[in-house]
N, C-alpha and C positions, 0 to 999 in steps of 0.2 A: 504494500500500500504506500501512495507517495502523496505528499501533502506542501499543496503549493504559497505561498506567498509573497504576496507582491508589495512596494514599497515604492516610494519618491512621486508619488504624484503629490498637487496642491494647486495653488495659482500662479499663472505668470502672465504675462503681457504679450500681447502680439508681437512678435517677432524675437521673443524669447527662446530657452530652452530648457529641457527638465530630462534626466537619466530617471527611467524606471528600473527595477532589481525585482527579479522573479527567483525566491531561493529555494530550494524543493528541499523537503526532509522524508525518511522512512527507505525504501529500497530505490535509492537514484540508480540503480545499475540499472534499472528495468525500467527509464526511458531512453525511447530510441530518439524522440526529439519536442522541441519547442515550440512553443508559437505564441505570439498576441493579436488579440483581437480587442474591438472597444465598440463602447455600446451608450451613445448620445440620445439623453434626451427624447422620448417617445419615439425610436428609432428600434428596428432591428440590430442585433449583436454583429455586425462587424469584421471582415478580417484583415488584419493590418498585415502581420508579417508571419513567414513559419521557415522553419530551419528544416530543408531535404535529406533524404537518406545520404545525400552526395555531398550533403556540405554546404550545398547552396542554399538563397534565403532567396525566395519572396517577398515581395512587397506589393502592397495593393497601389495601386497607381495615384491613388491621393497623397501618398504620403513618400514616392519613391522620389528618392535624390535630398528626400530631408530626415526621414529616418534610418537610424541603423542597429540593425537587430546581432546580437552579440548571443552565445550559446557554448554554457565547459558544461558538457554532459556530465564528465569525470567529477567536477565540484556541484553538478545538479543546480548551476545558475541560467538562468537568463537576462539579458539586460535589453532594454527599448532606449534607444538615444532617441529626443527628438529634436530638431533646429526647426530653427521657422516659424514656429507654430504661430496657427489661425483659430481664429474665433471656430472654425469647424472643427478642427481637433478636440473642444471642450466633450469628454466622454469620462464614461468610468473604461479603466481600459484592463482587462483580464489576460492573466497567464495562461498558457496550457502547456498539457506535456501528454505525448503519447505513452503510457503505460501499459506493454505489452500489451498493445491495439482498443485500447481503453481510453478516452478522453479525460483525462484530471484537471478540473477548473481548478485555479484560486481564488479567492472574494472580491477579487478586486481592488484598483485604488485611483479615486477620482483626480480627472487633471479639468482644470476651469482653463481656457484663455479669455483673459478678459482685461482692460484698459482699465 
């Protein structure tokens, strides 16, 4: 069983920036990988980024060239850089982790952009 949590969201200003940390605890061996999504405001949940069997990461096209998704399966971390951020980015933005084909959320942690 793996159990996620996520940290460093808050508020900032438009054109700001803010590091998110997704830290897993219980058997980290047993994710094969990462990912964020975020979930604004009367909105459906989101996918921002997700770390590939290969290494590679996705990024969903709102946020590509301004985030950057970081992933040590080994320390069972994840991290969300974000630059730029816009008044659309204001979400709750959640971790996940593939655990042997199993989706594990964390609670969340809100990020505002706002003036």
């Amino acid at each position: 069983q793996v159990h996620l949590v996520e940290s460093g969201g808050g508020l900032v200003q438009p054109g700001g920036s803010l590091r998110l940390s997704c830290t897993a605890t219980g058997d980290i061996s047993a994710i094969a990988n990462f990912g964020w999504y975020r979930q604004a405001p009367g909105k459906m949940r989101q996918f921002v980024a997700l770390t590939l069997n290969d290494g590679r990461t996705n990024y969903h096209t709102a946020v590509m060239g301004r985030f950057t998704m970081d992933s040590d399966r080994g320390k069972g971390t994840s991290s969300l850089r974000m630059n730029k951020l816009k008044s659309d980015d204001t979400a709750i933005y959640y971790c996940n982790a593939d655990v042997n084909g199993k989706i594990t959320w964390g609670q969340g942690t809100k990020v505002t952009v706002s003036a």
